[in-house]
N, CA, C and O atoms as a MOPAC input file, in Angstrom:
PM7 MOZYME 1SCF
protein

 N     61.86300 1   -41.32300 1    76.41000 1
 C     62.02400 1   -40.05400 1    75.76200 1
 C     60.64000 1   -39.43600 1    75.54600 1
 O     59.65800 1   -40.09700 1    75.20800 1
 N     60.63800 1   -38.17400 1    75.75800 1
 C     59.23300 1   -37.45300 1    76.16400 1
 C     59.26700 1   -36.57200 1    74.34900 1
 O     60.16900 1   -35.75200 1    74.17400 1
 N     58.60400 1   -36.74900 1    73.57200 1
 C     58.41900 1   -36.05900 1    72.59900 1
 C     57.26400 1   -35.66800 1    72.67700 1
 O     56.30900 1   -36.40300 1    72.92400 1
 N     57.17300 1   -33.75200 1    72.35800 1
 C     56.56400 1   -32.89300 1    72.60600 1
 C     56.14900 1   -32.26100 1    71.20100 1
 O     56.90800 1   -31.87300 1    70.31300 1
 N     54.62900 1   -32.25300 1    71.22000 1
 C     54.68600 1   -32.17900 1    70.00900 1
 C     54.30600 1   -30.32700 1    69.81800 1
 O     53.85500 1   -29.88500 1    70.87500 1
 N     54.38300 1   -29.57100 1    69.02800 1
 C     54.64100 1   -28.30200 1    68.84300 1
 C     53.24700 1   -27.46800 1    68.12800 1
 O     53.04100 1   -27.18800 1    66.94700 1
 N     52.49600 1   -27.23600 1    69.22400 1
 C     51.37700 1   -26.45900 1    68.43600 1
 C     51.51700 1   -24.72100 1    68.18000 1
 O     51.94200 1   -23.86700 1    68.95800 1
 N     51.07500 1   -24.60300 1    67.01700 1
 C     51.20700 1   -23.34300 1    66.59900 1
 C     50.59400 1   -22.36900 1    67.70900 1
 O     49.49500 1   -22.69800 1    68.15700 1
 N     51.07400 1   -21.43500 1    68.10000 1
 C     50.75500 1   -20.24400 1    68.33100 1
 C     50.06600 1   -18.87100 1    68.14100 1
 O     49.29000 1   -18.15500 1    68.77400 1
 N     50.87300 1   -18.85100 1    66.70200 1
 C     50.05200 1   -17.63900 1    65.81900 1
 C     49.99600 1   -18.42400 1    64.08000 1
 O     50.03000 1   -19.60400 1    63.73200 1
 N     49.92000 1   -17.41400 1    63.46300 1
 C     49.64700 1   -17.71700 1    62.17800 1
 C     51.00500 1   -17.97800 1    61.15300 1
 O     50.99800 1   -18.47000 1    60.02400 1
 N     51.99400 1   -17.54900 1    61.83400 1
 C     53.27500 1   -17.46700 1    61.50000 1
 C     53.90400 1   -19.19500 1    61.59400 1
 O     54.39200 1   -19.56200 1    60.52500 1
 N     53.92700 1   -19.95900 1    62.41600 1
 C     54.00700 1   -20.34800 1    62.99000 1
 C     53.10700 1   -21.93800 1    62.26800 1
 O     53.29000 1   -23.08100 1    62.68600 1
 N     52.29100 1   -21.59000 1    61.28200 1
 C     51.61000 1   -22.86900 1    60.89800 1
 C     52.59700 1   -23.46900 1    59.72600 1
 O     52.69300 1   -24.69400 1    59.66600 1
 N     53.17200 1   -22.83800 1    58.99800 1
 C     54.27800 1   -23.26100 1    58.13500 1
 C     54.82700 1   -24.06900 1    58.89000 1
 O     54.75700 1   -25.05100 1    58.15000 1
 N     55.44500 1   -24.52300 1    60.01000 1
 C     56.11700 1   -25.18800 1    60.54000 1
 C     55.59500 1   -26.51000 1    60.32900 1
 O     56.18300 1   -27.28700 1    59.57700 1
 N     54.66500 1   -26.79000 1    60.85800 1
 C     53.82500 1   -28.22900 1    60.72200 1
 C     53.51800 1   -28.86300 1    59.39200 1
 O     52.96900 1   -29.95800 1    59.50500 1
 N     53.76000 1   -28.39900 1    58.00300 1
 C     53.62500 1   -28.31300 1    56.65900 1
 C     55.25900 1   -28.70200 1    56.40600 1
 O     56.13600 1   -28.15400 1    57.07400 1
 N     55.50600 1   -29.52400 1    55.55800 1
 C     56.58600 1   -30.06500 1    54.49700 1
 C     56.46600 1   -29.42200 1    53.86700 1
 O     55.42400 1   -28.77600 1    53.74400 1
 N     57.77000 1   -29.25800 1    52.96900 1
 C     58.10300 1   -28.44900 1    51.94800 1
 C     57.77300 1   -29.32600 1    50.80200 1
 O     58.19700 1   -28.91700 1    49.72100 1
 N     57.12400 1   -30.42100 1    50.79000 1
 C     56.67400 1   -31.57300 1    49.14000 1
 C     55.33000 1   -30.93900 1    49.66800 1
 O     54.55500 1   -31.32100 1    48.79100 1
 N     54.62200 1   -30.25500 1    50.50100 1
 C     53.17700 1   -30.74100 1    50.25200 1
 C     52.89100 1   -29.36800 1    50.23100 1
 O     51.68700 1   -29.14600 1    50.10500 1
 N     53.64600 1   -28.31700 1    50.31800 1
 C     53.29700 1   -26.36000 1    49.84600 1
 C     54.49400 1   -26.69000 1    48.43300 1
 O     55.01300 1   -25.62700 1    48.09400 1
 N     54.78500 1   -27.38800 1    47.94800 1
 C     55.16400 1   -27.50100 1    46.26300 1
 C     54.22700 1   -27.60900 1    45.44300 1
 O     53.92500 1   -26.97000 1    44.43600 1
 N     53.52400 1   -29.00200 1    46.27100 1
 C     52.65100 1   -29.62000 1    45.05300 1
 C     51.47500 1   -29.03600 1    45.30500 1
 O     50.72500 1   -29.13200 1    44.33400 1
 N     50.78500 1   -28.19900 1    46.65100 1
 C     50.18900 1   -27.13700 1    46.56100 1
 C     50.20300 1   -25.66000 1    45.34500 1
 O     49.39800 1   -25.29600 1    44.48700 1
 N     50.97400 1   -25.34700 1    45.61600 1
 C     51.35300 1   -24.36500 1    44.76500 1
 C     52.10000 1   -24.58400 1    43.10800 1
 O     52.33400 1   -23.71900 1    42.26400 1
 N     52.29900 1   -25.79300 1    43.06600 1
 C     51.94500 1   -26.54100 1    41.57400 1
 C     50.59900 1   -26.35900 1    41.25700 1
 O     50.66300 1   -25.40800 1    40.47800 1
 N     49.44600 1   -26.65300 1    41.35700 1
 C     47.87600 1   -27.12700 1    41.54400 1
 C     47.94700 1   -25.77200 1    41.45900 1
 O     48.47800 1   -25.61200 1    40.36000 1
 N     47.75100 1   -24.69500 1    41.92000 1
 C     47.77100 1   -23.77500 1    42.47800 1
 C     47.74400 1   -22.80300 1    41.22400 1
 O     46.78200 1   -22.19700 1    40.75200 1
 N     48.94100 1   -22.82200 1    40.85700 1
 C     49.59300 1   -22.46400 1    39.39900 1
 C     49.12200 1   -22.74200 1    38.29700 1
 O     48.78700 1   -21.87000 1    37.49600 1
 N     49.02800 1   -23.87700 1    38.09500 1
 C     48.34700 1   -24.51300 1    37.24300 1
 C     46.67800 1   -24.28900 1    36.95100 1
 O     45.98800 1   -24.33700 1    35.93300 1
 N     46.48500 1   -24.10000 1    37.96000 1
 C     44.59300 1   -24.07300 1    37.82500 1
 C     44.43700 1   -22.38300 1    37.60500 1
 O     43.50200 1   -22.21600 1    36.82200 1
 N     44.88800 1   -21.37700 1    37.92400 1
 C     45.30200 1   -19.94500 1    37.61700 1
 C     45.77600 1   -19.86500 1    35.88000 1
 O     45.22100 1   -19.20700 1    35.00100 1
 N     46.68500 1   -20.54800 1    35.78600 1
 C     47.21100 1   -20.40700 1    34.11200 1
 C     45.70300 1   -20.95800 1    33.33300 1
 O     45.08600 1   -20.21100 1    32.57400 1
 N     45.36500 1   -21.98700 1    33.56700 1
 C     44.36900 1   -22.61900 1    32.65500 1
 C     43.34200 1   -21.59200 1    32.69700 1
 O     42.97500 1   -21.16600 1    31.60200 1
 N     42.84300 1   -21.14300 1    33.66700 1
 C     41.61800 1   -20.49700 1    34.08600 1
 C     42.04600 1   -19.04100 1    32.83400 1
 O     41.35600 1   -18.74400 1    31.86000 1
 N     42.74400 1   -18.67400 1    33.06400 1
 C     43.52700 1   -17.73500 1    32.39700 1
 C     43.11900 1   -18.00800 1    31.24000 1
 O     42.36200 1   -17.24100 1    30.64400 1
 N     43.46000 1   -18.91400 1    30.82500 1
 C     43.99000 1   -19.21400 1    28.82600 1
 C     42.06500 1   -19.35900 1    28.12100 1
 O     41.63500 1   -18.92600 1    27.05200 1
 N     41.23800 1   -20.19700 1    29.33400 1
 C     39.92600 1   -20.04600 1    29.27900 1
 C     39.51600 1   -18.78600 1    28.56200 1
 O     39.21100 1   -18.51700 1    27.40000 1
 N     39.63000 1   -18.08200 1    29.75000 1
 C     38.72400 1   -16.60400 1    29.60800 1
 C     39.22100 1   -16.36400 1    28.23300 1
 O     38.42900 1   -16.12600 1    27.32200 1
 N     40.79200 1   -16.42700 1    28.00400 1
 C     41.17000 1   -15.21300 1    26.63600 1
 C     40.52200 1   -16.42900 1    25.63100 1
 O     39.70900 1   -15.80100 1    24.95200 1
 N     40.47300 1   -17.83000 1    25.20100 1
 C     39.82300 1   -18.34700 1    24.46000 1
 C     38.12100 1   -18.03000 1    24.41700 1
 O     37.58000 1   -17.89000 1    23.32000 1
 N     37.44800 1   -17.94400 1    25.49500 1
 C     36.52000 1   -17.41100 1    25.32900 1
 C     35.82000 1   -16.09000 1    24.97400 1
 O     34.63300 1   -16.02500 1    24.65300 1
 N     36.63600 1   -15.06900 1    25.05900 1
 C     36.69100 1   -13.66500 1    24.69300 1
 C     36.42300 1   -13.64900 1    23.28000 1
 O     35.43600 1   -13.06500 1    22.83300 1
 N     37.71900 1   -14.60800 1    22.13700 1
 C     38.08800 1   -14.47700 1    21.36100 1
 C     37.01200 1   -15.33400 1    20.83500 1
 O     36.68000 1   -14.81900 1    19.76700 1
 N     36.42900 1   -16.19700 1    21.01400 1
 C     35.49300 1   -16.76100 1    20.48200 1
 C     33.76900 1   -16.00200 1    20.03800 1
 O     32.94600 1   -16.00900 1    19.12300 1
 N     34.00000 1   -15.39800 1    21.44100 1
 C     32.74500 1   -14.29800 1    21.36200 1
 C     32.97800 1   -12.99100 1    20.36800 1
 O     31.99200 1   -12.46100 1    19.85500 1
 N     34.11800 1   -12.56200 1    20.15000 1
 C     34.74400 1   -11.87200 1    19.49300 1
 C     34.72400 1   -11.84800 1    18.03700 1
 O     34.51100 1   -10.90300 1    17.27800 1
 N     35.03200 1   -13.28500 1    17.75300 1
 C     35.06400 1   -13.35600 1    16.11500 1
 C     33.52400 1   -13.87200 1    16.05400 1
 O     32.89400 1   -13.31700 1    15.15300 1
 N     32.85500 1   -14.72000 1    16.74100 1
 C     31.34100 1   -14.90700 1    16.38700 1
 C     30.39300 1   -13.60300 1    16.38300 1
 O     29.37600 1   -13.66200 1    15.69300 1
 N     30.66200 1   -12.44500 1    17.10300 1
 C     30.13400 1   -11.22100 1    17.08100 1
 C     30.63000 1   -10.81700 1    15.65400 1
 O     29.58600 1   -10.56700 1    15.05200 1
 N     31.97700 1   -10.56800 1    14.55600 1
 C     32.06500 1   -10.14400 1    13.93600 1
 C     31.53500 1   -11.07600 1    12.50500 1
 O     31.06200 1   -10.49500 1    11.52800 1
 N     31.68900 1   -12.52600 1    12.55900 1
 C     31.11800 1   -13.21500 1    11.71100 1
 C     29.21100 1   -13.02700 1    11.39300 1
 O     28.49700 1   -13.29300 1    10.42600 1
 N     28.97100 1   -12.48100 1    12.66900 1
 C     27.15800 1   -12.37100 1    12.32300 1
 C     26.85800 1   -11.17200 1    11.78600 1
 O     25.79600 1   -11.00000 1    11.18700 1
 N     27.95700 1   -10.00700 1    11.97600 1
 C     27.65300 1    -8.90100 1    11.55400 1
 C     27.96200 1    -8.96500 1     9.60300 1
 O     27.46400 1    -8.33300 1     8.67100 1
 N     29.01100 1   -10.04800 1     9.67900 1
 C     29.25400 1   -10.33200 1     8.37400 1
 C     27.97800 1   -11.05300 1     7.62300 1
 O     27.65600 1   -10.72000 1     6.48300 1
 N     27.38600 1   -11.91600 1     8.25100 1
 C     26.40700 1   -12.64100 1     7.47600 1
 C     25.02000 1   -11.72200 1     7.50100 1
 O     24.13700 1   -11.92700 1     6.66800 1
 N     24.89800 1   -10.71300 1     8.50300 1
 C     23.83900 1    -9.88100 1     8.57700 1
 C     23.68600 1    -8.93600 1     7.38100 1
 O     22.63800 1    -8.81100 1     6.74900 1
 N     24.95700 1    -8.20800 1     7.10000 1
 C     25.03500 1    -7.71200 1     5.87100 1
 C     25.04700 1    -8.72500 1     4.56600 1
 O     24.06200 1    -8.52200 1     3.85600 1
 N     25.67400 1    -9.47300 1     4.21300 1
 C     25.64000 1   -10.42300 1     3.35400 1
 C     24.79600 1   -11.21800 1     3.00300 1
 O     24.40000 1   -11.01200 1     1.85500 1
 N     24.40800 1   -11.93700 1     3.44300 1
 C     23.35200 1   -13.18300 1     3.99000 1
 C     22.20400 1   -13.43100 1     4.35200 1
 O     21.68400 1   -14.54700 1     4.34700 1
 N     21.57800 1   -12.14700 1     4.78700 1
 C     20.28100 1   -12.14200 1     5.82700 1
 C     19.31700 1   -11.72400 1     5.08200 1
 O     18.87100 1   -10.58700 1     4.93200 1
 N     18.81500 1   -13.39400 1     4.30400 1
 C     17.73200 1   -13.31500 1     3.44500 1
 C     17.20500 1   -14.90300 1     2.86100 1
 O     17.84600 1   -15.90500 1     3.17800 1
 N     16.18500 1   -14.97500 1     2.13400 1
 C     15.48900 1   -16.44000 1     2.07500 1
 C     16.46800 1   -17.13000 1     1.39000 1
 O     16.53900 1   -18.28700 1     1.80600 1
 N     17.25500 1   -16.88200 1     0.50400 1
 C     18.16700 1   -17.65100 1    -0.15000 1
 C     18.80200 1   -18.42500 1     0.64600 1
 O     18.83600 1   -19.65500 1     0.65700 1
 N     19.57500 1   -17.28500 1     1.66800 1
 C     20.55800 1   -18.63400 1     2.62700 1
 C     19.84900 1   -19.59500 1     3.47300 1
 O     20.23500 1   -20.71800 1     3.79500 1
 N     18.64500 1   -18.94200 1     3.82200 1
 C     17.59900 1   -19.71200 1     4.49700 1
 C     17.38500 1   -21.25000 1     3.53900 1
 O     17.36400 1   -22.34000 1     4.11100 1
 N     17.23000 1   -21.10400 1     1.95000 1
 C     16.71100 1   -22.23000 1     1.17700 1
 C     18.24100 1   -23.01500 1     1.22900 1
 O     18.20700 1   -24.21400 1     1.50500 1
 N     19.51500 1   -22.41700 1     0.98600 1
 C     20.86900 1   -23.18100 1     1.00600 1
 C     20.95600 1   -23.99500 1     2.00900 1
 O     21.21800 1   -25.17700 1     1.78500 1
 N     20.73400 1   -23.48600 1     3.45500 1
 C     20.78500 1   -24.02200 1     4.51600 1
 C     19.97200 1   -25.18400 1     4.18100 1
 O     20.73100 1   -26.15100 1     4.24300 1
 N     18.63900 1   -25.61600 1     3.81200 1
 C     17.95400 1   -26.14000 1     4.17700 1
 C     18.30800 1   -27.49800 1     3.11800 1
 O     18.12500 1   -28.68300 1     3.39500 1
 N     18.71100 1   -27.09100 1     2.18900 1
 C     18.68800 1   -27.92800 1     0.95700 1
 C     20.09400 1   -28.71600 1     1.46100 1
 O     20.22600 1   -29.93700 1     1.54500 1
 N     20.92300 1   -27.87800 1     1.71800 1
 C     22.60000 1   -28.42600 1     2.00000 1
 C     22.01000 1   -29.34300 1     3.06300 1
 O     22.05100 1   -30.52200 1     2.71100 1
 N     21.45100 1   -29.13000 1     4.31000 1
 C     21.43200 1   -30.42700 1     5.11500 1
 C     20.67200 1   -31.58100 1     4.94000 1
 O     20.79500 1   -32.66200 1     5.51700 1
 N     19.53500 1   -31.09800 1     3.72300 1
 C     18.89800 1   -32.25000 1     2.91900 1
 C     19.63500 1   -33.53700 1     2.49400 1
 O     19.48700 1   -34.74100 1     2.70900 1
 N     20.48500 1   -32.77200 1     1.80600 1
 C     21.78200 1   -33.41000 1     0.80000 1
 C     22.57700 1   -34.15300 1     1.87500 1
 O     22.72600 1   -35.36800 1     2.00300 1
 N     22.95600 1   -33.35300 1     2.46800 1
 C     24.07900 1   -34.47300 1     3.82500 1
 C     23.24500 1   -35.51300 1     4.57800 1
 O     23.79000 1   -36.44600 1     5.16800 1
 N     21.77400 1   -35.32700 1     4.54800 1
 C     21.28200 1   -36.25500 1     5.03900 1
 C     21.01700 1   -37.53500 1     4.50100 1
 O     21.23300 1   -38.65000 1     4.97400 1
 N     20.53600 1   -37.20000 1     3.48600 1
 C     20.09200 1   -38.03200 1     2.60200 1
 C     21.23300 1   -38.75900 1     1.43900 1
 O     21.02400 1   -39.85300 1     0.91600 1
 N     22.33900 1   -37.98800 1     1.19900 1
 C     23.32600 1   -39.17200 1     0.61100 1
 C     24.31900 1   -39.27400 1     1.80700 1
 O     25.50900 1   -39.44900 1     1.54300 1
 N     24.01400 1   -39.20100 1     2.78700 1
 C     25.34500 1   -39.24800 1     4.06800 1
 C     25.94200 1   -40.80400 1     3.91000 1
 O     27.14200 1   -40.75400 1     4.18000 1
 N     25.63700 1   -41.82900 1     3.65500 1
 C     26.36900 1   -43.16200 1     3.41400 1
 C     27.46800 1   -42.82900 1     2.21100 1
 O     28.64500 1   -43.02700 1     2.51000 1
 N     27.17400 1   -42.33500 1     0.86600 1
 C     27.67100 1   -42.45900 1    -0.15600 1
 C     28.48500 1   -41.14100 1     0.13700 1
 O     29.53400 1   -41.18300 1    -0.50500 1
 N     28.39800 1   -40.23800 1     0.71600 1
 C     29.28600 1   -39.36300 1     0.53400 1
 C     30.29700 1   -39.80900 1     1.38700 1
 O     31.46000 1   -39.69200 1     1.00200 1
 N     30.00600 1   -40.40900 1     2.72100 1
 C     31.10500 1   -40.96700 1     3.43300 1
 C     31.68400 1   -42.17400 1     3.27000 1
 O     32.45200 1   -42.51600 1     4.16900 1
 N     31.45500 1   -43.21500 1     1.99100 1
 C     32.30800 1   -43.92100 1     1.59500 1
 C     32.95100 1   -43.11400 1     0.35500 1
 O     33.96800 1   -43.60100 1    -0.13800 1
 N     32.56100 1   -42.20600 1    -0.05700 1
 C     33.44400 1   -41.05800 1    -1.18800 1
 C     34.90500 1   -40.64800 1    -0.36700 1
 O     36.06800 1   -40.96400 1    -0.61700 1
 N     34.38100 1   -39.90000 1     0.59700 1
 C     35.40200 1   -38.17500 1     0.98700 1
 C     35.34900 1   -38.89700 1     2.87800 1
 O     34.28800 1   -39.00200 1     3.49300 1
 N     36.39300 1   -39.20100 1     3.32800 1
 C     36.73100 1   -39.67800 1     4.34800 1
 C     37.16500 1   -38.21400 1     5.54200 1
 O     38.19900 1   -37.85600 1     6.10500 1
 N     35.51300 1   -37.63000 1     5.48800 1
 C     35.46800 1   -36.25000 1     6.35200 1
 C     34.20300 1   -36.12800 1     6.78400 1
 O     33.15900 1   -36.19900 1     6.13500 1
 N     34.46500 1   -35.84100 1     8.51800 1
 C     32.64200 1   -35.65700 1     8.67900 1
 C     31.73300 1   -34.53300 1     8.45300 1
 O     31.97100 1   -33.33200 1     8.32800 1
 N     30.56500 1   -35.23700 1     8.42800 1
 C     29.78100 1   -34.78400 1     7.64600 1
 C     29.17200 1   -33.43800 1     8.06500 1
 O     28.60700 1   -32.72300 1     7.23700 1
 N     29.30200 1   -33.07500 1     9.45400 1
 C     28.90200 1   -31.74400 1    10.01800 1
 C     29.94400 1   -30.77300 1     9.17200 1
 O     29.70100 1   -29.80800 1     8.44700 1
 N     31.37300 1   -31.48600 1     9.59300 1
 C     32.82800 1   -30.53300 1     8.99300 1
 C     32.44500 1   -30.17300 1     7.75500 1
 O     32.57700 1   -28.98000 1     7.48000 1
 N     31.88900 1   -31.08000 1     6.72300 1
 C     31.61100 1   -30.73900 1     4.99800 1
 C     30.52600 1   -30.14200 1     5.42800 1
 O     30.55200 1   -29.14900 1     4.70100 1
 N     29.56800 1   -30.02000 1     6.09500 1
 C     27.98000 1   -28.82700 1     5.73200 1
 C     28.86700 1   -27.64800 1     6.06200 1
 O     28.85600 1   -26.82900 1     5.14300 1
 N     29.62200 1   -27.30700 1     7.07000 1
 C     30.17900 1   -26.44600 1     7.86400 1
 C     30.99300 1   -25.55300 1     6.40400 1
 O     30.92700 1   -24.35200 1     6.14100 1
 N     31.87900 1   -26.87700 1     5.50600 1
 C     32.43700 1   -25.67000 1     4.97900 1
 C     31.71100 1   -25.71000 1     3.57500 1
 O     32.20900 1   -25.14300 1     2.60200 1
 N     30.82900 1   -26.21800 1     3.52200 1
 C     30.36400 1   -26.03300 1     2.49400 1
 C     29.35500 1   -24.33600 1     2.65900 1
 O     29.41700 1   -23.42600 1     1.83200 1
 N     28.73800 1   -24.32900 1     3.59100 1
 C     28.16500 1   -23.19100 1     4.09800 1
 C     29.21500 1   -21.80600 1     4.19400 1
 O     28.79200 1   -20.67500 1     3.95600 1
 N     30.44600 1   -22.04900 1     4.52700 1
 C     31.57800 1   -21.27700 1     4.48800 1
 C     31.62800 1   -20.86200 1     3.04000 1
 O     31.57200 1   -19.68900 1     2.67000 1
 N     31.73900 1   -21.91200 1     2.24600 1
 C     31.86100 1   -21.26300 1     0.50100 1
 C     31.18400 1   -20.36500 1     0.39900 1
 O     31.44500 1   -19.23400 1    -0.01300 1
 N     30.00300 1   -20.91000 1     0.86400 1
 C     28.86800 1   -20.42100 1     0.05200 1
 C     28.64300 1   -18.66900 1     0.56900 1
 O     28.24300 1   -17.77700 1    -0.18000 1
 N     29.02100 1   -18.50500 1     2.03800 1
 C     28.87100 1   -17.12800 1     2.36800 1
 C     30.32200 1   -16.86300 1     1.50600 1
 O     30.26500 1   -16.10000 1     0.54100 1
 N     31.27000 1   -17.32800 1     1.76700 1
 C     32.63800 1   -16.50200 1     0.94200 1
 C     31.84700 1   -16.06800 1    -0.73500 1
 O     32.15800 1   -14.96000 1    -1.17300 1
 N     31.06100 1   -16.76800 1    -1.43200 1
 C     30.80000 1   -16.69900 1    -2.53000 1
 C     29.67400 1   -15.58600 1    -2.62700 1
 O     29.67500 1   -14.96000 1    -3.68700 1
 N     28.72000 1   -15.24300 1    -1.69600 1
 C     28.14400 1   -14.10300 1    -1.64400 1
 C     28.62500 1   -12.68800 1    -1.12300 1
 O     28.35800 1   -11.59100 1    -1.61400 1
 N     29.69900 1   -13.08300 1     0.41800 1
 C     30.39400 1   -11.44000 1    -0.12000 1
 C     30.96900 1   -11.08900 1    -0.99200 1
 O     31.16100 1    -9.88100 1    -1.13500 1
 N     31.53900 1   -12.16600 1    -2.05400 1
 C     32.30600 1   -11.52100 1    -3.25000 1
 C     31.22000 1   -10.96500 1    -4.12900 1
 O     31.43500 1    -9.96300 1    -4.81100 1
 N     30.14400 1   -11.53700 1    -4.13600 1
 C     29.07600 1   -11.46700 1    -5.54500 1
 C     28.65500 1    -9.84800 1    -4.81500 1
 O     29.12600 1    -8.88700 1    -5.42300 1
 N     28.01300 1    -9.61600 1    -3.86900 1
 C     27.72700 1    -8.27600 1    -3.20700 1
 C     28.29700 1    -7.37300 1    -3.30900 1
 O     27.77700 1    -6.28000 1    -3.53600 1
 N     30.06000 1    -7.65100 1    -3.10900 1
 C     30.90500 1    -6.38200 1    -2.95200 1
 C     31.01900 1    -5.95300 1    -4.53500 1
 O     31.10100 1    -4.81700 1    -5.00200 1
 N     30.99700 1    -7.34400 1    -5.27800 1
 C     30.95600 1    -6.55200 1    -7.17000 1
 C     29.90500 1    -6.09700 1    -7.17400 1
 O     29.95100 1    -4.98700 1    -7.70500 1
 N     28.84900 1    -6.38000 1    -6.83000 1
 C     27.09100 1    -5.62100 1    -7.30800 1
 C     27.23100 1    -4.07600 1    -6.48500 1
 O     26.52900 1    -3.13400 1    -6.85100 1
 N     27.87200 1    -3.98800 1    -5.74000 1
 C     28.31500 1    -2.66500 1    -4.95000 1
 C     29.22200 1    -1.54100 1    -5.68800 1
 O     29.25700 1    -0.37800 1    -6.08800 1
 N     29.96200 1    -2.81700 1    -5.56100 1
 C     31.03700 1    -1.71400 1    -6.62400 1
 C     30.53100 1    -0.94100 1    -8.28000 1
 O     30.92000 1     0.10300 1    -8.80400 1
 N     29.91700 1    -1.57200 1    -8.56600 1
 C     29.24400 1    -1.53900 1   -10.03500 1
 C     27.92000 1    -0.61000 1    -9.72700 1
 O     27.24800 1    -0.05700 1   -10.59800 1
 N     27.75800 1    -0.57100 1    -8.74900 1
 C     26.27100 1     0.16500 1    -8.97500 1
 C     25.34300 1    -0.47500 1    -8.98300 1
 O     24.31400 1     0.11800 1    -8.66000 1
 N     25.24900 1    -1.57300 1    -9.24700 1
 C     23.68000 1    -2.42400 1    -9.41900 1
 C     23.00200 1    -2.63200 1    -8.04500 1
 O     21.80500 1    -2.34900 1    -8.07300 1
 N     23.35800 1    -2.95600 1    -7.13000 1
 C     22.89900 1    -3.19500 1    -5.62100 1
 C     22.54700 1    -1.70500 1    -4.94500 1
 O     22.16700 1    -1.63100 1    -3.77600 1

């Protein structure tokens, strides 16, 4: 028996030589790497997005030697009792400077927006 094997012609014509499991799991991959790529960009947008509006927040608020001395003192403190605070509070220690620094700006736009409101600022 003479089996002849079937070369494509045109471009039409290359589907033939291709299974239908291996243009699935093509176009699975395919799909998949498009969606992710996708979800990327809008996570990254949104990241640039709220970090653009958070600096404009601390620029008005913040942008002065005080937070400069908080900063400096707060990572003093995490450094230097970092054993005892982490047999205390079972949280790491970047996460606690992080929100401790969070208070601390939440605690100056409030103090600003009253010195605003009042007239004194």
């Amino acid at each position: 028996m003479n089996v002849r094997k079937i070369r494509p012609t045109s471009f039409g014509q290359l589907s033939n030589g291709i299974s239908n499991s291996i243009i699935s799991e093509i176009l699975y991959w395919l799909i998949a790497a498009i969606i992710m790529g996708i979800l990327f960009l809008i996570t990254g947008f949104m990241i640039i997005g709220i970090g653009y509006q958070v600096g404009k927040i601390y620029r008005k608020y913040c942008w002065d030697i005080i937070s400069i001395m908080m900063a400096i003192m707060s990572t003093a403190i995490v450094i230097y009792f970092g054993e005892w605070i982490k047999s205390v509070i079972l949280i790491n220690l970047i996460v606690l400077l992080l929100l401790v620094y969070v208070v601390y700006i939440g605690i100056r736009c409030y103090v600003k927006d009253w010195q605003e409101e009042r007239g004194y600022y």
